[in-house]
VEXVEX-115047 format. One line per 5 residues: number of its first residue (from 1); their letters; for each residue z, x, y of N, C-alpha, C. Coordinates in steps of 0.1 Angstrom, whole numbers, plus 5000, padded with zeros to 4 digits. Each point is the difference from the previous one (the first is absolute). Example, Ala and Ser with C-alpha at 12.3 -4.5 7.8 and 13.67 -1.06 7.14 Angstrom:
1	AS	5078,5132,4943,5000,4991,5012,5000,5009,5012 | 4993,4996,5011,5000,5009,5011,5008,4992,5011
This chain:
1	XXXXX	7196,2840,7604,5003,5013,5004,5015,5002,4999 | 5002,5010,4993,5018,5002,5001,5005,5012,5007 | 5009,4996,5006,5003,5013,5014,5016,5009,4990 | 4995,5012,5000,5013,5012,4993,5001,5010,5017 | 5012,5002,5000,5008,5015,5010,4997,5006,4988
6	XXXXX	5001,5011,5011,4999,5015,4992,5011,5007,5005 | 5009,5003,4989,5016,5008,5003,5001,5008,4995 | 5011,5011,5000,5004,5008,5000,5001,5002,4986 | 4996,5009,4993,5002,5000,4982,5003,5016,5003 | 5015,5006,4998,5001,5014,4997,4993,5006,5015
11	XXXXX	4994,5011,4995,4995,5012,5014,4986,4990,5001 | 4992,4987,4992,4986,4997,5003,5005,4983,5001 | 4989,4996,5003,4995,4986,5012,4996,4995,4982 | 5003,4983,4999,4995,4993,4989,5003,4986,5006 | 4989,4992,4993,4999,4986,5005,5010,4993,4980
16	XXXXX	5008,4987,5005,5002,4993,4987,4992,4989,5000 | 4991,4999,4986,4991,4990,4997,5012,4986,4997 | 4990,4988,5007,5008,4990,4996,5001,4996,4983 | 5000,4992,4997,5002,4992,4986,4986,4995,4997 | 4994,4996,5013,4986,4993,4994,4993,5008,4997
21	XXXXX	4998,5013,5012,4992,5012,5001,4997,5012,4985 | 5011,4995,4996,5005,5012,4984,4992,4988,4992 | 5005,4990,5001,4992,4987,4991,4984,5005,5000 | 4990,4998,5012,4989,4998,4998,4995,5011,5000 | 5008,5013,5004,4992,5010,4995,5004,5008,4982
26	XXXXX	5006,4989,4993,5007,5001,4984,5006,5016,5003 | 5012,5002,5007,5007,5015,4999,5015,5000,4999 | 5005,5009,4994,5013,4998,4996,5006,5009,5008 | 5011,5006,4995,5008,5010,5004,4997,5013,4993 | 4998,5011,5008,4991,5011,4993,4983,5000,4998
31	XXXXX	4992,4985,5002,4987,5003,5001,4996,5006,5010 | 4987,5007,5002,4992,5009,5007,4993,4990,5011 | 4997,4998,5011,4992,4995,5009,4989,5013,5010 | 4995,4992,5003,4989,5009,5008,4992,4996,5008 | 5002,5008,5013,4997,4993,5014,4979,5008,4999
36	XXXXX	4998,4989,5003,4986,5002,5002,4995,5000,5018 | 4994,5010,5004,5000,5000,5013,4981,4995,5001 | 5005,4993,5009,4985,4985,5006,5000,5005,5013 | 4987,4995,5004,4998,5003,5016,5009,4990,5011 | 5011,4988,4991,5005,4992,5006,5015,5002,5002
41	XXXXX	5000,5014,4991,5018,5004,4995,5002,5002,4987 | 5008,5001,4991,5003,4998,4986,5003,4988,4996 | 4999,5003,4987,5000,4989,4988,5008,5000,4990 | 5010,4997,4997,5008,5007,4988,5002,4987,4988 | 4993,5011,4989,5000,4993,4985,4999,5008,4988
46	XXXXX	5003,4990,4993,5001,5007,4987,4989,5005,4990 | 4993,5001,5006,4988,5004,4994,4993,5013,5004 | 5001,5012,4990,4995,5013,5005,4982,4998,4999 | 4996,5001,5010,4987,4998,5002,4989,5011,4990 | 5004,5015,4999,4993,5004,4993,5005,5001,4985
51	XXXXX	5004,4991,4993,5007,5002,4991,4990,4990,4990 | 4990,4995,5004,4987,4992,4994,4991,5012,4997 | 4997,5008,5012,4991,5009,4996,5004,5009,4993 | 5013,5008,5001,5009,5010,4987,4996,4991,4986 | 5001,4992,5001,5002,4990,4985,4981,5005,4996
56	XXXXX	4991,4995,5007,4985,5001,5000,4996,5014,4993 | 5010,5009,5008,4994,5014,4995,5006,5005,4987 | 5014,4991,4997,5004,5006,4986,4993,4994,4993 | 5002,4983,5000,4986,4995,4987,4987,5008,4999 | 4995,5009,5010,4986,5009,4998,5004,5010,4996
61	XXXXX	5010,5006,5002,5004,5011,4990,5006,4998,4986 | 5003,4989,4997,5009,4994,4984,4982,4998,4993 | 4991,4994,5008,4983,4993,4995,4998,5018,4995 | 4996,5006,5007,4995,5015,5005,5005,5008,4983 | 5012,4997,5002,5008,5012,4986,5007,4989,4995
66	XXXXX	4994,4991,4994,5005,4990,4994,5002,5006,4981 | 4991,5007,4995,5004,5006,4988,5011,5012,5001 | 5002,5007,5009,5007,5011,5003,5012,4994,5000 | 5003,4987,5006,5013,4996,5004,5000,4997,4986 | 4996,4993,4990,5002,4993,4987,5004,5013,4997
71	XXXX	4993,5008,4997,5006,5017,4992,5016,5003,5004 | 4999,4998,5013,5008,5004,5004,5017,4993,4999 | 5001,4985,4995,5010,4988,4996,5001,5003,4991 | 4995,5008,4986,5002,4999,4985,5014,5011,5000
């Protein structure tokens, strides 16, 4: 477990990730994280959760008008 304060950033409240923390969740400076709220508190990672199923519905739409899109690349 690694323990962060939460300080003062500007007019809003922000925690600094340690060195390991950026390591295992693979994030740089400028990537996007996202607090996932659990019945135990949040979760923060790099992983947008519905972003599997977004992906699901465009491959059924690319399958669906799959000659349309060819027409449509020439």
């Amino acid at each position: 477990m690694l323990k962060v304060k939460v300080t003062q950033v500007g007019n809003s409240m922000g925690i600094i990730l340690p060195k390991e923390a950026l390591k295992k969740l693979k994030a740089e400076k400028g990537d996007m994280l996202y607090m996932v709220e659990k019945s135990e508190g949040y979760t923060l990672t790099a992983y947008q959760q519905d972003f599997e199923d977004q992906i699901k519905v465009a491959e059924g739409i690319m399958k669906k008008y799959r000659n349309t899109l060819k027409e449509l690349a020439k």
